[in-house]
TIKOL-371310 format. One record per atom (N, C-alpha, C): residue in three letters; x, y, z. Coordinates in steps of 0.1 Angstrom, whole numbers, plus 5000, padded with zeros to 4 digits. Example, Ala and Ser with C-alpha at 12.3 -4.5 7.8 and 13.67 -1.06 7.14 Angstrom:
2
ALA513249435078
ALA512349555078
ALA513249675078
SER512849785071
SER513749895071
SER512950005079
END
This chain:
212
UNK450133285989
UNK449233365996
UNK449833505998
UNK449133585998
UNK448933755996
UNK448633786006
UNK448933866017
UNK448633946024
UNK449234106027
UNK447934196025
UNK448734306021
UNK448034426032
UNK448634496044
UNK448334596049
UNK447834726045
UNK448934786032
UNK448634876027
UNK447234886021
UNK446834776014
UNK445434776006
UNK444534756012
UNK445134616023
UNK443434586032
UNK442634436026
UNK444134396020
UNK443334246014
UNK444434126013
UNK443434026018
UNK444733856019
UNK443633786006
UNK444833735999
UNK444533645988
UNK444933555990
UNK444033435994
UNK444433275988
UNK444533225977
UNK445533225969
UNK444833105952
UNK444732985955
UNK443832885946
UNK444032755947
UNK445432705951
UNK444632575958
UNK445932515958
UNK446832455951
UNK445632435938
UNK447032335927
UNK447832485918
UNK447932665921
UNK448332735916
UNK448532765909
UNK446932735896
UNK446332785887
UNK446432935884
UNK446232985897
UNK446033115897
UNK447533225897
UNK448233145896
UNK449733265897
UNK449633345892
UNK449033395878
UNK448833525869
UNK448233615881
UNK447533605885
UNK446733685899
UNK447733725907
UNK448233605912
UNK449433685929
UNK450633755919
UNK451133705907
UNK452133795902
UNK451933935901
UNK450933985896
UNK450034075894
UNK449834165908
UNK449334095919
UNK449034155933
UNK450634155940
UNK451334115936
UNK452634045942
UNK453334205945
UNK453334275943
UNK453734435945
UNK453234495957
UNK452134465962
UNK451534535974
UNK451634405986
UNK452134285984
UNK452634205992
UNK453334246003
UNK453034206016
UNK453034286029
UNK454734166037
UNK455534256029
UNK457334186030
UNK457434126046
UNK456534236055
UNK457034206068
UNK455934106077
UNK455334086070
UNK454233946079
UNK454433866070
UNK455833836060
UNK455533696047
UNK456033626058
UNK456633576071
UNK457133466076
UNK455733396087
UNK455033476084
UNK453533426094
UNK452633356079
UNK452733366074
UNK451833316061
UNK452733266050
UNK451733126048
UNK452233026037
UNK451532996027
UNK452032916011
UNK451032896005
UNK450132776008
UNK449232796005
UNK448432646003
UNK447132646021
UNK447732796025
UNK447132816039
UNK445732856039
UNK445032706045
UNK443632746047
UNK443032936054
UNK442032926052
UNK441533096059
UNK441433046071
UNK441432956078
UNK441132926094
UNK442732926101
UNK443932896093
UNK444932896098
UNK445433076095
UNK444833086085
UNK445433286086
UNK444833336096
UNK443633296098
UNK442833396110
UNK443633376120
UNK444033266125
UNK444633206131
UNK445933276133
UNK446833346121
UNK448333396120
UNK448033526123
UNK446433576117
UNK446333686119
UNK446033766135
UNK445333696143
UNK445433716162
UNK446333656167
UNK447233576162
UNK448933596168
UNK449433736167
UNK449233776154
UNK450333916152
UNK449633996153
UNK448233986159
UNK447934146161
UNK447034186152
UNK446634146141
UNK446134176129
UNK444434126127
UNK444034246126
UNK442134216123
UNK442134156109
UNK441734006112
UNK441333956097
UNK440433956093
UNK439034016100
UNK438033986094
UNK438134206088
UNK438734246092
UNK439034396086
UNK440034426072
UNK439734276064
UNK440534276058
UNK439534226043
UNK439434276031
UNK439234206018
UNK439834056018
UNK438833936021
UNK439633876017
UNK439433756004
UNK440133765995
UNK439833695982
UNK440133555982
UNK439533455974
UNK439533315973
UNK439333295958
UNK440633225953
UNK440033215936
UNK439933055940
UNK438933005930
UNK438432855927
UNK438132815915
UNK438132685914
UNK437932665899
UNK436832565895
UNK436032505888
UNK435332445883
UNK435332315891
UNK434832235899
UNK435732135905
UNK435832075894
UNK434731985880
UNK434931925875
UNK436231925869
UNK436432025866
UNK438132035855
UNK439132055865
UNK438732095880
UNK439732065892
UNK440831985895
UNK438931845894
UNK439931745896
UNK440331665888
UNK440231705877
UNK440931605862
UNK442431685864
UNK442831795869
UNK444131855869
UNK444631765878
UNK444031755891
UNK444831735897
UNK445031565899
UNK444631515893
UNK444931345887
UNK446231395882
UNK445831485870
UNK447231465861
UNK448631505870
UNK448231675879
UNK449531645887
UNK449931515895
UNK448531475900
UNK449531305909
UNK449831235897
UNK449231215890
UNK450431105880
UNK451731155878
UNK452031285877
UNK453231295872
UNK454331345885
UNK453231335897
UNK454731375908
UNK454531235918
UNK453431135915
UNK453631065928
UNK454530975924
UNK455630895930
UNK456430805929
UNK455630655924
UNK455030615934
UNK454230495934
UNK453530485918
UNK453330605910
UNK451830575902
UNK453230585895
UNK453930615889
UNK455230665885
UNK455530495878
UNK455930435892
UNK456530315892
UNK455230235884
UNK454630225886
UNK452930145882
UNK453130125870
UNK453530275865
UNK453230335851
UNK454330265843
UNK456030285844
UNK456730165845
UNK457130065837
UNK456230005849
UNK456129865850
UNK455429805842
UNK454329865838
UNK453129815821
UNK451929815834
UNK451829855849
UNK450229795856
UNK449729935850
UNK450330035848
UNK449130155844
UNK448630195856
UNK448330315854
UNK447830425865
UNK446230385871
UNK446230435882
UNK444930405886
UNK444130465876
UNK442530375876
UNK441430475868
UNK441230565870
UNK440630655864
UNK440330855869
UNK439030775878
UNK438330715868
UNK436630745877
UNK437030665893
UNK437730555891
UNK437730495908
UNK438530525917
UNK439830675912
UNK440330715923
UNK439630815924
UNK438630875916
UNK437630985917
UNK437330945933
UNK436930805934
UNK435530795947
UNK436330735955
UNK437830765958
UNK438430755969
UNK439330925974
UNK438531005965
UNK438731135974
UNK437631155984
UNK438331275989
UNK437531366001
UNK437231525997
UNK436531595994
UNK435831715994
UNK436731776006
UNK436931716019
UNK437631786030
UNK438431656036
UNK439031726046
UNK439931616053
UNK441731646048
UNK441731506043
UNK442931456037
UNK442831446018
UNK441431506017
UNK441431536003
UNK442031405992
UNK443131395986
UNK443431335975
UNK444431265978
UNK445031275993
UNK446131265998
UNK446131146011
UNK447431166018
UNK447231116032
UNK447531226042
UNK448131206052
UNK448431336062
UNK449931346065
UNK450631256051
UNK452131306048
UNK452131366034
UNK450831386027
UNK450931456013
UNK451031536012
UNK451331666004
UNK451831746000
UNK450731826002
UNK450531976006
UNK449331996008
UNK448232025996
UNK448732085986
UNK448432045973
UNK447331965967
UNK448031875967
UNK447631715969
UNK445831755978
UNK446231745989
UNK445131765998
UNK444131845997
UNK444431965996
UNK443632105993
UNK442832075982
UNK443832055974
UNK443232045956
UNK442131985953
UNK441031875962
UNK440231795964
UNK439331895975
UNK439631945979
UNK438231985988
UNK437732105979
UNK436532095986
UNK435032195982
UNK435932325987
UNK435032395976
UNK435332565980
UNK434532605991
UNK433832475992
UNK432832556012
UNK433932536024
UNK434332396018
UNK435132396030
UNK436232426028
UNK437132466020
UNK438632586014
UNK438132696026
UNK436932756021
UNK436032896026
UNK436632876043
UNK435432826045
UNK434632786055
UNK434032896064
UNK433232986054
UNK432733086057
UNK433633246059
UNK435033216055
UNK435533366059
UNK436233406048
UNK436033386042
UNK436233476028
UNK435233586019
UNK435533676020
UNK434233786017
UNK434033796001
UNK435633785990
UNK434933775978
UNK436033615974
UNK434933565960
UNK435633455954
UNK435833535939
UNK436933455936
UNK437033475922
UNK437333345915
UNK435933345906
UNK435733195895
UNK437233235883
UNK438533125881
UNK439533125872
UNK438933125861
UNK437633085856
UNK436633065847
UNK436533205843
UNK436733305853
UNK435633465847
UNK436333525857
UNK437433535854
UNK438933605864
UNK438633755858
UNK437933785846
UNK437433925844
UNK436433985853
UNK435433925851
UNK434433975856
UNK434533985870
UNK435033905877
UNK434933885893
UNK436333965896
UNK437433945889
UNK438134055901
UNK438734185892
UNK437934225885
UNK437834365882
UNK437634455886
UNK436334425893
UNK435734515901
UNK436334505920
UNK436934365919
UNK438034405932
UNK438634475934
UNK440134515923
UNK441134575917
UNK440534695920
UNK439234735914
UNK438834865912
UNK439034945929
UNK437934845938
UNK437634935951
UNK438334925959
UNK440034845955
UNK441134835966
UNK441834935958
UNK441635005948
UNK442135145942
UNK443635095934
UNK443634935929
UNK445034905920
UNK444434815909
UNK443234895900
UNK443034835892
UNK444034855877
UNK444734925880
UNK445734875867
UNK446534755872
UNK446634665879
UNK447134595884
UNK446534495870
UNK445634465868
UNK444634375854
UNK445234405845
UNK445634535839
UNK446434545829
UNK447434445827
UNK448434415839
UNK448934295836
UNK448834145840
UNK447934165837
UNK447434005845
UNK446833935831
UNK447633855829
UNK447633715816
UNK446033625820
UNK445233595821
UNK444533515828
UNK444533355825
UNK444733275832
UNK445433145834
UNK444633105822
UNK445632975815
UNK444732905806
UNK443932775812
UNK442432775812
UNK441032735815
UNK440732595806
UNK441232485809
UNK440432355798
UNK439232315800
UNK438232425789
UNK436932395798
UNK435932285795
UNK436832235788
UNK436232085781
UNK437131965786
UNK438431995788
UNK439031835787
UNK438531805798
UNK437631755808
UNK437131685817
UNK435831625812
UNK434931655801
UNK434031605796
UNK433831445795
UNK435331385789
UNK435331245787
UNK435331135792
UNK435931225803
UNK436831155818
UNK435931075831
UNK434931195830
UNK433531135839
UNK432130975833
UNK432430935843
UNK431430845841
UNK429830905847
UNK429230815845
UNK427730875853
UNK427730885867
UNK428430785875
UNK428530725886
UNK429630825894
UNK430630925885
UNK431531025889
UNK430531115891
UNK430031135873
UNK429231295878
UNK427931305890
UNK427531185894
UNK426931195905
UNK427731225916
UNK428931165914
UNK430031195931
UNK429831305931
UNK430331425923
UNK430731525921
UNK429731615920
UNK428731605918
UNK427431645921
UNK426931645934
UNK427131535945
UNK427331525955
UNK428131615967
UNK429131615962
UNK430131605970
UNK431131775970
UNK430131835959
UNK430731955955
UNK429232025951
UNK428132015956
UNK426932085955
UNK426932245959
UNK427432215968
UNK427532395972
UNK427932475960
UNK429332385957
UNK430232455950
UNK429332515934
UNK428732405931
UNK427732405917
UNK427032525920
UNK426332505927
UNK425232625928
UNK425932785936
UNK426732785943
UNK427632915945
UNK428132985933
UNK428832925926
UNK429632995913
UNK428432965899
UNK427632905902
UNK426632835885
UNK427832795876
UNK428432675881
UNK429232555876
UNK427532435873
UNK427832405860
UNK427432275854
UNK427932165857
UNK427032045855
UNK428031935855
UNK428131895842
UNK428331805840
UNK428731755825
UNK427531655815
UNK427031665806
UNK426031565805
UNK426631455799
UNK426031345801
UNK426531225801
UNK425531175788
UNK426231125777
UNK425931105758
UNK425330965763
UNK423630965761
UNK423030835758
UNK423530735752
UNK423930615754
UNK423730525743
UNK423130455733
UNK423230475725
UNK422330485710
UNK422130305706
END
């Protein structure tokens, strides 16, 4: 997380921190003397929150939110829990194999405890919820990882550090490998359960191949 006085704008990236090309990029106008009040992975209710402890108007502030597709969201962030949770680790092993994608799909949460418990990593947690509730209304612009041109170009421009994009790599985007992964019974979850999200950014879902 980014919080910068000089410019006038706090950046959240995702939480599984897809988006580092972005904060490395903004990481120069990073406001050195409020970094011990702000963390990563910090909802915008807990900055507003850091922000009238110290004095600081957050709603006087740009404040940016990058998000990403949920569908290819949450196929990442399966693959991060397979490869840092212990338990799936051991599973894996042992020859039992990793949970299914589609049936730990429908033991997430959009909000809450997300992917996790309320000893998990926040990561873990965040990385499953909706961009309404990441949001939760106080974020003024988003930026889709999908179209990191288009959407914060014209940010860069009116905080007056648009050469800042000059160096900005833009994350690499798998905008397919989640296609396979979904069953019908997922793409409904997720259609469900991330609706806002679909229709906020015009995210698709996935079409699901008749059987012939």
């Amino acid at each position: 997380m980014i919080i910068s006085r000089a410019r006038q704008f706090i950046l959240f990236p995702d939480p599984l921190a897809v988006a580092t090309p972005i904060v490395q990029a903004l990481q120069p106008w990073s406001d050195t003397a409020t970094s011990d009040l702000f963390f990563d992975a910090m909802t915008s209710i807990e900055a507003e929150w850091a922000c009238d402890a110290a004095d600081l108007a957050f709603y006087g502030y740009l404040r940016i939110a990058v998000t990403e597709h949920p569908f290819t969201r949450l196929a990442r962030l399966y693959d991060r829990i397979a490869q840092t949770d212990t338990m799936w680790q051991l599973r894996h092993m042992t020859g039992i194999g990793l949970p299914d994608f589609n049936q730990w799909l429908r033991t997430t949460s959009a909000d809450g405890h997300g992917a996790g418990g309320r000893s998990s990593p926040r990561w873990r947690q965040h990385g499953a919820w909706s961009a309404r509730h990441w949001e939760s209304g106080r974020i003024s612009h988003t930026v889709r990882l999908e179209s990191i041109e288009d959407d914060l170009a014209p940010v860069l421009n009116d905080l007056g550090i648009a050469h800042a994009f000059e160096n900005l790599t833009p994350a690499f985007v798998e905008r397919d490998a989640w296609l396979d992964r979904y069953d019908q019974a997922s793409v409904d979850f997720i259609k469900t359960q991330y609706a806002w999200d679909l229709a906020q950014f015009g995210y698709a879902a996935p079409r699901q191949h008749k059987a012939t």
